[in-house]
C-alpha positions, 0 to 999 in steps of 0.5 A: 467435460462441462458435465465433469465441471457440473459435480463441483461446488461453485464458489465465488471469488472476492478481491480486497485491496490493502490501500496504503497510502502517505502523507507527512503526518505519516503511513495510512490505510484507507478503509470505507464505511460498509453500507451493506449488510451483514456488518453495515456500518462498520469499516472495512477494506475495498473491495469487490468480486470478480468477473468472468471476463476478468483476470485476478489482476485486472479485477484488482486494478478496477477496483483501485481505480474506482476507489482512488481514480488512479492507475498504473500504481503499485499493486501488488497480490498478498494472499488467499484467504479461503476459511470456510466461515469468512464470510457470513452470507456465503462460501467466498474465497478472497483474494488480497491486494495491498497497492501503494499510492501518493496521497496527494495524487488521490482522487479526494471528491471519489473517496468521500462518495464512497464515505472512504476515510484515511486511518493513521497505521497505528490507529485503526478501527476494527474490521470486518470479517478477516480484513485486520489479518489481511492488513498485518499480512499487507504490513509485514510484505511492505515491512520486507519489500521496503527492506530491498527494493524501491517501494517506498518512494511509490508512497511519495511525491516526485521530490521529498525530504529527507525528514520525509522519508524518514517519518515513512520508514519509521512507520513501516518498520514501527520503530524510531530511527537515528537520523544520521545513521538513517542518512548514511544508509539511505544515501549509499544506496545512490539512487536518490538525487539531491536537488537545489531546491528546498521545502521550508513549510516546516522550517526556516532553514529548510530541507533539501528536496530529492528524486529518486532515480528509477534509471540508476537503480534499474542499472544497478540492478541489472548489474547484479548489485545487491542494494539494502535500503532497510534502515539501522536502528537506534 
């Protein structure tokens, strides 16, 4: 059998992480300034390759966590990306991750070793290899994903606002939203809890903070009910 295997080309497997990431000012991506050749200098996903020892999975978690410091985040795995040419220096298959993540809970210091550096979603640089058609992939799998589960609130601190909220679903869905509407749909969901309490860094008056309730969902879920939280427009 090992000499059957010996007829085959060997290929090397590459994992590259789509980091979004969220703040009030809006969706972000974080990207590194590559300090290797070929593309030196330019930005690009994180990444790395796998191995032997390691599932698909279990490589894309070390990564993350040496990026970011963070574990048990979500992560999710996006696509194949195999071109014969993708990769300039030799035949690799790359594997892509998007993972979301707060942040503020971020481990600042071992982002800036890395000269890693947070891009708005809108205002990205240009990439190397095909790491731009892996982030428009990432973005329309977070697109539909926001559209029926949870998933933004991994981009959030344990108690936001509703404007908060608002700013992160305007930016996955790249259009503005009616605030009212916005509301009502959100809140029918009933799974977000209202708080007592209230940000006023932004304004006088104040916001009232929410929690989302990852119990209450989960029963609703189990019962078979059909949540949508995908926004109306305008």
């Amino acid at each position: 059998m090992a000499k059957h295997y010996e007829n085959y080309d060997r290929i090397l497997v590459a994992l590259d992480c789509i980091i979004f990431g969220f703040d009030r000012s809006g969706l972000k991506l974080l990207l590194i300034q590559r300090d290797f050749e070929p593309e030196k200098g330019k930005w690009s996903l994180m990444g790395g390759f796998l191995n032997r020892e390691e599932s698909l999975d279990q490589a894309a978690d070390r990564i993350l966590h040496k990026l970011t410091g963070l574990k048990n985040v979500y992560l999710e795995q996006l696509y194949g990306f195999g071109e014969v040419d993708r990769d300039p220096v030799e035949r690799t298959i790359s594997i892509a991750y998007y993972a979301l993540i707060n942040i503020k809970e971020h481990d600042k210091e071992l982002v800036e070793e890395y000269g890693a550096r947070w891009f708005p979603i809108d205002d990205l640089p240009d990439l190397i290899f095909d790491h731009s058609e892996m982030v428009e992939a990432a973005k329309s799998r977070l697109k539909y994903r926001a559209s029926h589960e949870p998933v933004g609130f991994e981009l959030l601190p344990e108690k936001f606002t509703m404007p908060e909220l608002q700013i992160l679903y305007e930016d996955i869905y790249q259009t503005k939203l009616d605030k009212r509407n916005f509301r009502r749909r959100i809140l029918s969901t009933n799974v977000l809890n209202k708080t007592d309490e209230k940000q006023k860094k932004y304004s006088k008056k104040g916001a009232y903070l929410y929690r989302f309730d990852h119990e209450k969902y989960e029963e609703k879920v189990s019962s078979g009910e059909s949540l949508v939280f995908k926004p109306l427009k305008l």
